[in-house]
N, CA, C and O of each residue as an XYZ file, in Angstrom:
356
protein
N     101.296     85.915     60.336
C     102.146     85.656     61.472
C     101.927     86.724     62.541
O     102.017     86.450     63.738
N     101.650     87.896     62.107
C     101.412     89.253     62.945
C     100.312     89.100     63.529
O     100.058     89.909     64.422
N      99.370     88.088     63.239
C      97.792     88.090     63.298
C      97.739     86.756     64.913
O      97.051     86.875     65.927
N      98.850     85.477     64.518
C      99.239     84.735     64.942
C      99.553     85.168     66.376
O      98.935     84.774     67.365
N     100.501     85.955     66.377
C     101.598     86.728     67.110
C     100.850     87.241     68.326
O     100.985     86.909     69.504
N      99.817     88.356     67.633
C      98.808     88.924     68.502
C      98.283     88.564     69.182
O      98.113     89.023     70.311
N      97.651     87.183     68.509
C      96.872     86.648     69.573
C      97.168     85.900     70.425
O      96.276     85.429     71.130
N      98.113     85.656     70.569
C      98.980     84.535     71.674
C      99.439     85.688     72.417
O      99.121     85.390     73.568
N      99.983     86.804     72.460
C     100.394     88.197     72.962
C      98.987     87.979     73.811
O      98.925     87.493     74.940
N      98.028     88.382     73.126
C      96.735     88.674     74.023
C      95.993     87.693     74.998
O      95.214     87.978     75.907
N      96.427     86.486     74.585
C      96.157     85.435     75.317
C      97.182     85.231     76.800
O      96.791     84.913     77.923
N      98.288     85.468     76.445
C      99.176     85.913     77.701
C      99.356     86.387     78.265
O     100.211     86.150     79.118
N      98.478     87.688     78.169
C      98.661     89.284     78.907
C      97.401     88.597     79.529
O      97.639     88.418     80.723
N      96.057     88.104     79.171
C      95.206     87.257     79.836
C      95.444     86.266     81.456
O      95.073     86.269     82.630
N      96.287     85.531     80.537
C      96.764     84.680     81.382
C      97.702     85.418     82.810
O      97.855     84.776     83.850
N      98.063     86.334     82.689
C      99.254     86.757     83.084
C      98.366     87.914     84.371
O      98.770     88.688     85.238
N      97.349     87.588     84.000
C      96.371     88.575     85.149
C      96.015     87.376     86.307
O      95.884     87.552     87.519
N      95.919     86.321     85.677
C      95.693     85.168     87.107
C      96.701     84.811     87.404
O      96.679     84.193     88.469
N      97.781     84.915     86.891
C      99.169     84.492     87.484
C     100.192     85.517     87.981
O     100.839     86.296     87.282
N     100.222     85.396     89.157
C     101.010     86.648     89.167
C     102.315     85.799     90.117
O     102.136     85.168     91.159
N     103.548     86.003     89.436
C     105.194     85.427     89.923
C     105.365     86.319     91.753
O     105.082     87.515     91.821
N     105.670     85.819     92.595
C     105.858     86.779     93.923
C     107.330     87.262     93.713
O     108.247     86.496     93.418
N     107.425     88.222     93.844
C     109.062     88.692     94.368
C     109.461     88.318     95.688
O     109.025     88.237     96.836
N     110.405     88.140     95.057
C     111.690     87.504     96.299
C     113.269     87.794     96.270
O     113.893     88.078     95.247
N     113.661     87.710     97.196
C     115.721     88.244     97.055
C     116.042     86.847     96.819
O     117.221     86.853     96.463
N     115.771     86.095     96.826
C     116.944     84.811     96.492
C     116.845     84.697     94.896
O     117.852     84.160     94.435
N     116.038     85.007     94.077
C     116.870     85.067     92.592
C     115.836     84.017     92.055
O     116.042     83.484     90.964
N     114.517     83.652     92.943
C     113.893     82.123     92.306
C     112.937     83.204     91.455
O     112.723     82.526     90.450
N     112.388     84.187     91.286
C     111.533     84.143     90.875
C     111.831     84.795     89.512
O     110.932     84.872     88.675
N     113.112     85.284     89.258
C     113.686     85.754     88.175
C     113.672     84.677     87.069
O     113.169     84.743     85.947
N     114.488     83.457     87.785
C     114.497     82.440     87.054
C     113.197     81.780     86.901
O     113.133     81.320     85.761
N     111.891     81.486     87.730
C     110.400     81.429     86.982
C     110.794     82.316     85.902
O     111.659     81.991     85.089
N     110.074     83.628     85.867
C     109.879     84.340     84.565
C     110.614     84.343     83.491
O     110.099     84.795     82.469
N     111.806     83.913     83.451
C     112.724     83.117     82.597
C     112.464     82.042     81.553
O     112.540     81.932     80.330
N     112.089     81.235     82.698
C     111.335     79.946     82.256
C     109.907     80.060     81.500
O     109.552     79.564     80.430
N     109.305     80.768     82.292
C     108.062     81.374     81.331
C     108.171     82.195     80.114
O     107.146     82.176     79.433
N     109.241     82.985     79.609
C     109.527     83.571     78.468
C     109.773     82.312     77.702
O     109.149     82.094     76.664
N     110.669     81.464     78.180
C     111.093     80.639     76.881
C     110.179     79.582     76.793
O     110.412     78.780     75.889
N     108.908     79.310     77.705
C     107.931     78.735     77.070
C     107.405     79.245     76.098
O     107.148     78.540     75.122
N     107.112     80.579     76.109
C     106.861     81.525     75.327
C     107.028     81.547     73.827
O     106.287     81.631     72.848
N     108.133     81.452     74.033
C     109.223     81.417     72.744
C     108.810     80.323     72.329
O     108.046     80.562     71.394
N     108.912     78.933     72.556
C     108.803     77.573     72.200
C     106.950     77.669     71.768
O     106.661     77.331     70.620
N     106.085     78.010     72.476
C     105.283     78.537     72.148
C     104.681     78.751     70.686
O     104.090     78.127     69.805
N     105.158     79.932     70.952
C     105.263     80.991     69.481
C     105.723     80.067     68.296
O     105.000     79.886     67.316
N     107.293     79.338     68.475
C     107.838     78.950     67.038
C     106.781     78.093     66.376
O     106.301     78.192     65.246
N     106.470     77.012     67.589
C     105.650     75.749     67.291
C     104.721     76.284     66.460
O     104.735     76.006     65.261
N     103.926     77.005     66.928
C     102.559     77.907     66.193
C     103.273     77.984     64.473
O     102.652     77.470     63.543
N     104.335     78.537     64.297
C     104.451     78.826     62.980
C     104.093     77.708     62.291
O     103.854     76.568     62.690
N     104.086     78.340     60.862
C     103.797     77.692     59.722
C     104.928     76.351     59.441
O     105.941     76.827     58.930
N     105.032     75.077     59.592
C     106.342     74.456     59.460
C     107.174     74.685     57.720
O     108.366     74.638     57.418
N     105.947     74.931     56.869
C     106.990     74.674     55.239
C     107.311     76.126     55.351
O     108.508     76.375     55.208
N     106.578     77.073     55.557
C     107.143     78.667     55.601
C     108.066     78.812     56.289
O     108.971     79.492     55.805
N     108.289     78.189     57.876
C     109.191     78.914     58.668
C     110.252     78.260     59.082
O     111.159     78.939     59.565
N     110.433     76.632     58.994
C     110.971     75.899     59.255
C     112.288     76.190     59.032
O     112.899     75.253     59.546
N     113.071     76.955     58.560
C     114.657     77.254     58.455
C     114.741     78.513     59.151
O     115.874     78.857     58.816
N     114.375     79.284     59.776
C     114.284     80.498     61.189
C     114.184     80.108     62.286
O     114.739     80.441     63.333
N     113.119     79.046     61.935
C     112.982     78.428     63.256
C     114.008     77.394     64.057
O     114.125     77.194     65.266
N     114.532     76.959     63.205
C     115.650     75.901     63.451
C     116.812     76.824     63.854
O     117.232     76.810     65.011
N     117.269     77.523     63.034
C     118.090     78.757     63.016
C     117.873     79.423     64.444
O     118.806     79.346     65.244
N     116.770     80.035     64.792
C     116.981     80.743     66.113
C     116.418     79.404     67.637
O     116.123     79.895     68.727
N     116.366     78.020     67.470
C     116.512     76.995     68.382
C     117.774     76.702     68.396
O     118.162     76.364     69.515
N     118.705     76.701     67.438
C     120.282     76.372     67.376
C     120.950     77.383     68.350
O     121.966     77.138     69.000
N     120.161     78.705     68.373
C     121.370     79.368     69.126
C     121.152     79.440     70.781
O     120.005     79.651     71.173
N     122.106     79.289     71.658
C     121.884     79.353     72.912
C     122.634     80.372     73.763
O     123.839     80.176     73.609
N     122.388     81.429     74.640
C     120.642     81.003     74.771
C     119.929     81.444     73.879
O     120.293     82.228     73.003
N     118.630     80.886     74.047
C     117.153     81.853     73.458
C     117.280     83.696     73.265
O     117.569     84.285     74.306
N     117.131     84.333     72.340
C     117.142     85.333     72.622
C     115.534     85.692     73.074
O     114.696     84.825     72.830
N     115.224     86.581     73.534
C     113.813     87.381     74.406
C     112.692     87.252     72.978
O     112.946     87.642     71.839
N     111.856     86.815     73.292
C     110.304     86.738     72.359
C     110.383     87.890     71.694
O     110.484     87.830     70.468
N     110.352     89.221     72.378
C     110.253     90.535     71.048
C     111.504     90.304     69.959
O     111.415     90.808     68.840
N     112.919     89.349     70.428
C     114.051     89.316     69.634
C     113.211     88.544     68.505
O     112.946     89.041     67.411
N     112.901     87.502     68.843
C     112.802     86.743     67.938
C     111.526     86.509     67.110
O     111.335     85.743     66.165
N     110.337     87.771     68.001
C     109.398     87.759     66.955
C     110.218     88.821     65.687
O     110.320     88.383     64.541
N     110.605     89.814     65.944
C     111.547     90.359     64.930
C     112.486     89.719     63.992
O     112.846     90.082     62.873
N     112.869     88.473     64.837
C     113.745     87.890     63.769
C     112.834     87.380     62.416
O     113.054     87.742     61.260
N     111.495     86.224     62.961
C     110.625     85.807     62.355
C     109.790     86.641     61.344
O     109.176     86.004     60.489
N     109.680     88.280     61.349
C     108.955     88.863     60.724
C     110.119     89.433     59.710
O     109.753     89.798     58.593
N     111.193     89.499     59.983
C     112.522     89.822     58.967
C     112.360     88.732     57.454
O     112.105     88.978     56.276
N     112.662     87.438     58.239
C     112.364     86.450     57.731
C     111.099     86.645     56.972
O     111.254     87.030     55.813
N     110.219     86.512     57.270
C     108.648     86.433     56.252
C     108.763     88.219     55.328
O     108.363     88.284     54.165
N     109.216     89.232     55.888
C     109.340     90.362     54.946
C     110.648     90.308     53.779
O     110.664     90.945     52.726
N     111.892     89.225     54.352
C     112.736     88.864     52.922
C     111.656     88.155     52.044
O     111.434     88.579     50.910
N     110.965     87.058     52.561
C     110.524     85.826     51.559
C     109.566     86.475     50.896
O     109.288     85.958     49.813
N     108.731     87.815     51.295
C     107.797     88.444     50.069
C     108.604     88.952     49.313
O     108.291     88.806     48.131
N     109.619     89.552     49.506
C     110.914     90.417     48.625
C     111.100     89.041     47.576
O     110.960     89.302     46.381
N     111.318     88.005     47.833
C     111.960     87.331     47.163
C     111.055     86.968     46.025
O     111.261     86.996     44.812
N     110.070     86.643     46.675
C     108.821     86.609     45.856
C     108.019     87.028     44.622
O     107.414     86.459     43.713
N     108.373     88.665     45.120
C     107.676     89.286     44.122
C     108.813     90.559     43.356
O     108.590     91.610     42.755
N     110.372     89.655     43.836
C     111.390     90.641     43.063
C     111.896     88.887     42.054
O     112.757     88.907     41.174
């Protein structure tokens, strides 16, 4: 998932060199980059594994709002570091 993670990280920091959001005072461009995090997010979950992750993932789409991609890659790696615990205790 860390391996996963990375590379979509690196693919975005990519992407994120031809795209660049303009600043502005009316508040539009806050809400772009907004919108672009929680593609992000939606992103990311999809990518997971569905039989591994499928109850985190549901779990952090239930709650609103979205918490921020670093929240919830943390949540997701909590998740996969219980299920080795569980595993091999």
């Amino acid at each position: 998932m860390v391996k996963f993670f990375s590379k979509l990280m690196s693919l975005w920091n990519e992407l994120d060199n031809y795209i660049k959001i303009p600043s502005c005072t009316c508040g539009i461009a806050r809400k772009v980059a907004k919108l672009i995090e929680y593609d992000k997010v939606h992103q990311f979950l999809i990518g997971l594994d569905d039989e591994y992750y499928a109850i985190v993932r549901s779990q952090i789409l239930a709650k609103y709002p979205l918490r921020s991609l670093n929240k919830i890659f943390n949540m997701v790696q909590k998740e996969e570091h219980h299920k080795k615990v569980m595993v091999v205790g």
